[in-house]
N, C-alpha and C positions, 0 to 999 in steps of 0.2 A: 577876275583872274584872266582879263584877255583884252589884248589891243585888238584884237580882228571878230569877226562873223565869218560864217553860221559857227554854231556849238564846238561843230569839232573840229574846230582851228584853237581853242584855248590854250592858252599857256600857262598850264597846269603847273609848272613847278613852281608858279611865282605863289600861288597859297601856299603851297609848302616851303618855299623857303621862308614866308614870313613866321610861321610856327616853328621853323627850326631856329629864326634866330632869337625868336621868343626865350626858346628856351635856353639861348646861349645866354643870353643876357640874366636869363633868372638866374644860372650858373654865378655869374660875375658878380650879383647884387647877394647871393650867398642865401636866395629864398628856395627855401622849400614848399612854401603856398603861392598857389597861383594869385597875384592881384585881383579882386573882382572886377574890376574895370576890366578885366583881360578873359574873366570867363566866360564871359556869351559868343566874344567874338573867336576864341580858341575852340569850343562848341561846334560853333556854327560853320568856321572854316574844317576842322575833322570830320565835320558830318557829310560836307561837301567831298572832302576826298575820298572818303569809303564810297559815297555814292559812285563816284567816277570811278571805280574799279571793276574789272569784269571776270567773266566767267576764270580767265585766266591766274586769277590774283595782280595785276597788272593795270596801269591804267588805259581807257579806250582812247579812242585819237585825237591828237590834241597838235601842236606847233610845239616842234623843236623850242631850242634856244634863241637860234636866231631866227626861226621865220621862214626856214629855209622846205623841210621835209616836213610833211604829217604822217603820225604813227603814234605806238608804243617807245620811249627811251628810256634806257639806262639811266639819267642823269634826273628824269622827271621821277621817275620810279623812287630814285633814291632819295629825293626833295620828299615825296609821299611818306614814306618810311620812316624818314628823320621826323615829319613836323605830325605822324600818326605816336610816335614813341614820346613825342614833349606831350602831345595831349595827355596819354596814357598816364605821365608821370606828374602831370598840373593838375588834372579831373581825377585824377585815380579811377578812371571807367574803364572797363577789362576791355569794352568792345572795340578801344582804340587799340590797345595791345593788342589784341587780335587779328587787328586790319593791319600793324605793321608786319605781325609774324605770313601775313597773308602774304602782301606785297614782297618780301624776302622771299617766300618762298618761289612766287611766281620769276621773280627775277633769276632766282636759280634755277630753275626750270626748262625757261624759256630763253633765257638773255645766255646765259654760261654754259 
């Protein structure tokens, strides 16, 4: 998830927006189950974003968009949420559900 070093320069949103367009696409192919070809690697990317989230509900520091500022973003955050809620609905695992109402929350929170 990252053209640069150390850790907390990553560019967090790019996992999640691969999970989010995951799940655009399952939309458009009109599946309700996940492909297995697509379960370990949807797994393993949701498991990485909840890890990356902090005490805040929020993710910890990582590379804007462009490269520009390190922090917590609105835009990362919401890439989080989107591709924690395709998990939730491809794995049917609540803890993903969980991790999105987490991340919303903090975003309201702290960001609004």
């Amino acid at each position: 998830p990252n053209w640069c070093l150390p850790p907390d320069m990553l560019q967090i949103d790019q996992v999640g927006a691969v999970l989010w367009a995951l799940g655009k696409w399952m939309k458009t192919q009109k599946k309700r189950k996940l492909p297995p070809k697509y379960e370990t690697m949807t797994r393993r990317a949701a498991d990485y974003l909840l890890s990356r989230l902090n005490d805040k509900g929020v993710h910890g520091n990582a590379f804007d968009t462009w490269e520009t500022f390190i922090g917590s973003f609105t835009y990362s955050n919401a890439a989080i949420y989107a591709a924690l809620q395709t998990a939730a609905h491809s794995l049917g695992d609540e803890k993903y559900r969980e991790g999105a109402v987490r991340v919303k929350n903090g975003v309201l929170k702290h960001f609004v």
